[in-house]
C-alpha positions in Angstrom: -15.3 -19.7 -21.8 -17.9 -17.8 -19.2 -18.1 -14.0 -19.6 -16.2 -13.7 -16.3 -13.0 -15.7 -17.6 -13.1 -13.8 -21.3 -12.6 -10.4 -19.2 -10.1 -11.6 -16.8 -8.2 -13.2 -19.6 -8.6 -10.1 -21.7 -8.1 -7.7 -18.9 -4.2 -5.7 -18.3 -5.8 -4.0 -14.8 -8.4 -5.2 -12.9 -9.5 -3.7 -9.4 -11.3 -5.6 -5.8 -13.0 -3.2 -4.0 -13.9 -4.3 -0.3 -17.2 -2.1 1.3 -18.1 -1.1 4.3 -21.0 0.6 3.6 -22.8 2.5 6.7 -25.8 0.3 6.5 -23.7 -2.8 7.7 -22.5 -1.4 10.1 -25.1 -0.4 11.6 -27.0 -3.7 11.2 -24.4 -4.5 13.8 -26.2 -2.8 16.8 -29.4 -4.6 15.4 -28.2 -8.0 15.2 -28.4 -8.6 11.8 -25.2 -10.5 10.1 -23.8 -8.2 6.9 -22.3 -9.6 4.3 -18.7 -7.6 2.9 -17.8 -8.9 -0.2 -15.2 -7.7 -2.9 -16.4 -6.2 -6.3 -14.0 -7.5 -9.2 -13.5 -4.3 -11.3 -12.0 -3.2 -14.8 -9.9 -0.6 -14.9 -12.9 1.0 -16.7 -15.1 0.8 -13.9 -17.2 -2.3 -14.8 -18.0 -4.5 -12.6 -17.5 -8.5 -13.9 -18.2 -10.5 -10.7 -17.8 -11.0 -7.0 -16.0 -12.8 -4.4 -16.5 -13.3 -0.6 -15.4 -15.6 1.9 -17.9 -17.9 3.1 -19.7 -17.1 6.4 -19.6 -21.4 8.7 -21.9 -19.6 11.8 -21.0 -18.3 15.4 -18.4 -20.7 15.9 -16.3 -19.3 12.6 -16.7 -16.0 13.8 -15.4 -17.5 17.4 -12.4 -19.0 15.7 -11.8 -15.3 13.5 -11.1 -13.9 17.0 -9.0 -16.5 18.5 -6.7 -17.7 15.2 -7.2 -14.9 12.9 -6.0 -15.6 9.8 -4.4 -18.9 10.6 -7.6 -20.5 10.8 -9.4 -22.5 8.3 -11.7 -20.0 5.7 -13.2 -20.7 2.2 -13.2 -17.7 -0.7 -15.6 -17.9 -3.0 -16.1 -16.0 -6.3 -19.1 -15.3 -8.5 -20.1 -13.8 -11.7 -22.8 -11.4 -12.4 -25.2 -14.0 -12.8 -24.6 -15.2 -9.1 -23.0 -18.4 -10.8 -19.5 -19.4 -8.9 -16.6 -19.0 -11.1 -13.8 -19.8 -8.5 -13.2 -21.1 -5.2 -10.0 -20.8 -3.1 -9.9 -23.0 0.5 -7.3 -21.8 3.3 -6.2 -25.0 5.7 -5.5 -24.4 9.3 -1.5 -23.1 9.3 0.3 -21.7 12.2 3.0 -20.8 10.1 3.8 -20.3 5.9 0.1 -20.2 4.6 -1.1 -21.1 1.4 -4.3 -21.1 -0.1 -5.7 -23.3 -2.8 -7.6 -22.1 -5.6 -10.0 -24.0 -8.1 -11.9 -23.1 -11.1 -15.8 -22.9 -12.1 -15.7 -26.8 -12.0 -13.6 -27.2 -9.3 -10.8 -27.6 -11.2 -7.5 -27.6 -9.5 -5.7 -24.1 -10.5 -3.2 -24.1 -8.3 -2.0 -22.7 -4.9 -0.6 -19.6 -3.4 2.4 -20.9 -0.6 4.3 -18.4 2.1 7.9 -18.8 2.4 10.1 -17.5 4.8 12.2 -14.3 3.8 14.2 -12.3 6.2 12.8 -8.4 6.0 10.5 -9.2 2.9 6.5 -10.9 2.4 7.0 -13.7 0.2 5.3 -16.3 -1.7 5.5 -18.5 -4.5 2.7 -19.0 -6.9 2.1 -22.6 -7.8 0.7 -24.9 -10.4 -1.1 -28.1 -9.7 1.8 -30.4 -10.2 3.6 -28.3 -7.1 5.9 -26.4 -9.6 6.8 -22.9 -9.2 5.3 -20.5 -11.7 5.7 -17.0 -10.7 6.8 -15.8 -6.9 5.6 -12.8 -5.1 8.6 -10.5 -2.6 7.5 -7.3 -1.2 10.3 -5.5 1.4 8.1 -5.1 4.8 8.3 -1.3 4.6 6.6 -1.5 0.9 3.2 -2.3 2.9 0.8 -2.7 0.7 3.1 -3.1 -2.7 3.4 -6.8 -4.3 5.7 -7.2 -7.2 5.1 -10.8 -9.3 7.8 -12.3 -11.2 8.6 -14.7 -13.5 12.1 -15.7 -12.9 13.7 -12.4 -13.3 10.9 -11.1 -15.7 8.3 -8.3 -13.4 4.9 -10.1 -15.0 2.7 -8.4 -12.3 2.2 -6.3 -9.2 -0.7 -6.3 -6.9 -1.2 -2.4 -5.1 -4.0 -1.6 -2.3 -5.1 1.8 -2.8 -6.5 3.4 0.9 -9.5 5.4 0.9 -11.5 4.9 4.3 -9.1 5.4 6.3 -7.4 8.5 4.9 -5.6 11.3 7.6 -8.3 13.6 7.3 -11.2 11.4 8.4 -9.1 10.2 11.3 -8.5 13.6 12.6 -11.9 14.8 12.1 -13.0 11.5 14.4 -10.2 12.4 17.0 -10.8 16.4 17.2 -14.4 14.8 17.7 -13.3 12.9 21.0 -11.1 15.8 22.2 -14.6 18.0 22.1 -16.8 15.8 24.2 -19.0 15.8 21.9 -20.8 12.6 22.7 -20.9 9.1 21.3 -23.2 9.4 18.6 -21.0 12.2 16.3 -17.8 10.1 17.0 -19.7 6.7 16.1 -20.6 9.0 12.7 -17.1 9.6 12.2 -16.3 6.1 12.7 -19.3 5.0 9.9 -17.7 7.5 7.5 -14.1 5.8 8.0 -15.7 2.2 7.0 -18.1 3.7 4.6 -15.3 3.8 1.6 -14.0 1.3 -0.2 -10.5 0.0 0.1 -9.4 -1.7 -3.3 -6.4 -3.7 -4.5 -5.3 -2.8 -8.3 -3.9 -6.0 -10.3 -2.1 -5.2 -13.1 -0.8 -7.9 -15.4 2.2 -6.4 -17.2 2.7 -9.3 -19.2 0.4 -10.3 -22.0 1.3 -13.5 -22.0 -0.4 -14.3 -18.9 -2.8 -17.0 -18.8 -6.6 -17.2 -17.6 -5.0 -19.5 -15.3 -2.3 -17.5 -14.0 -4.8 -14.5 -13.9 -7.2 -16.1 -11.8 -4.0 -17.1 -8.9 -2.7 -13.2 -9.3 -6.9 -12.3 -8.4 -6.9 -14.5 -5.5 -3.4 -13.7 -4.5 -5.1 -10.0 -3.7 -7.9 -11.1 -1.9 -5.3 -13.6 0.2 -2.8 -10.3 0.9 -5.8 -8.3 2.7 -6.8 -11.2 4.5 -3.5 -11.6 5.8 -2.1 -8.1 6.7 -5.2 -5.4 6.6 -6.8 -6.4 10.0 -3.4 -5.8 11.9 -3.3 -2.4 9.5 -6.8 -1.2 10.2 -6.1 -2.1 13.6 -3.5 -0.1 14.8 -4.9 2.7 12.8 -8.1 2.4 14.6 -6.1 2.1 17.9 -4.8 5.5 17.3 -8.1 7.3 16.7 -10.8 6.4 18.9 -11.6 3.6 21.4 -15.3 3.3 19.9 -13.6 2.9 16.6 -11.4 0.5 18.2 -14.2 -1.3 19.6 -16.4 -0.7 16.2 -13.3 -2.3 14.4 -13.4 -5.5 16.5 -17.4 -5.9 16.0 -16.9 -6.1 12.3 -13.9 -8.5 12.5 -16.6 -10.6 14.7 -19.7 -10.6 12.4 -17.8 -10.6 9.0 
């Protein structure tokens, strides 16, 4: 077993932390593509590998702006030697999406399904023969709170913790706008918004969880923020300043 699957395995929190750090985005006014990627985390601190979703060229960022997440996307995930440890692939869905995830070896793992719930996210965590192995219900006003369950045993819960886009910064952008201060100090504000880190916390409750099980949980977080943080960060965004409006929607291009 790799270093990366003894610490999952081993692991009873881990963390993904997305960055936005100020140099990307200002590679955006230069042309230069950036590449955001999410750190896999212990709770210590440590970082034990890396996942991103794979960049297909202009016409995939084309198709991010048209389909959003319904389009077709590929995830990734790497260890600290750069050598892929997982892989999760998104098909084109209009509606109940589901993303498939495979191992080091491209291993079948299993796949993550949406169902339809009235008033509530939900999803259903599967195995590679199609069976139901855990299930995922969050109330829509619990935003960013996912509880995991094995039948009626709580075996997991998958949190995003906000840090970028906290009150404060948002009011020190807006009181910027109201001042007239030019574009430059409310484009800074906006590169201090993006320049923290979002990050989901994972924390497996149950010790009998398997590597296996682990690994859908970790890309279960990663699928979560694809799904609902862009309409999040974009009505926040909407509310603050139309550069960062506009900033927010350059990202979303390049990314």
């Amino acid at each position: 077993m790799s270093v990366f699957f003894q610490t999952l395995s081993q692991a009873n929190t881990i963390y993904l932390r997305q960055e936005f750090e100020v140099v990307k985005i200002a590679k955006i006014f230069l042309g230069f593509e950036p590449s955001n990627h999410y750190q896999i985390l212990t709770k210590d601190g440590q970082e034990f590998g890396y996942c991103a979703e794979l960049k297909l060229g202009f016409a995939d960022a084309i198709m991010r702006q048209l389909l959003g997440h319904w389009r077709v996307f590929n995830i990734v995930g790497t260890d600290m030697e750069n050598q892929q440890v997982f892989r999760a692939h998104h098909p084109f869905r209009w509606f109940f999406q589901r993303l498939d995830v495979f191992g080091a070896d491209d291993r079948a793992v299993g796949n993550l399904q949406q169902r339809f719930a009235w008033l509530n996210k939900k999803f259903e965590f599967r195995d590679t023969r199609g069976r139901v192995i855990m299930t995922m219900t969050s109330p829509l006003w619990k935003i960013w709170t996912f509880p995991i369950k094995k039948g009626e045993r709580a075996v997991s819960i998958i949190e995003k913790k906000w840090s970028g886009f906290s009150k404060a910064i948002l009011r020190r952008v807006f009181k910027s706008q109201r001042r007239n201060k030019g574009f430059s100090k409310k484009l800074s504000g906006a590169k201090e918004l993006f320049a923290d880190a979002d990050s989901f916390r994972v924390r497996f409750t149950d010790a009998k969880l398997t590597a296996d099980e682990k690994l859908l949980l970790l890309a279960g977080a990663v699928f979560v923020d694809i799904l609902y943080s862009a309409d999040q960060k974009l009505l926040i965004l909407a509310g603050a300043v139309p550069e960062a409006f506009i900033l927010f929607y350059a990202i979303e291009f390049i990314k």
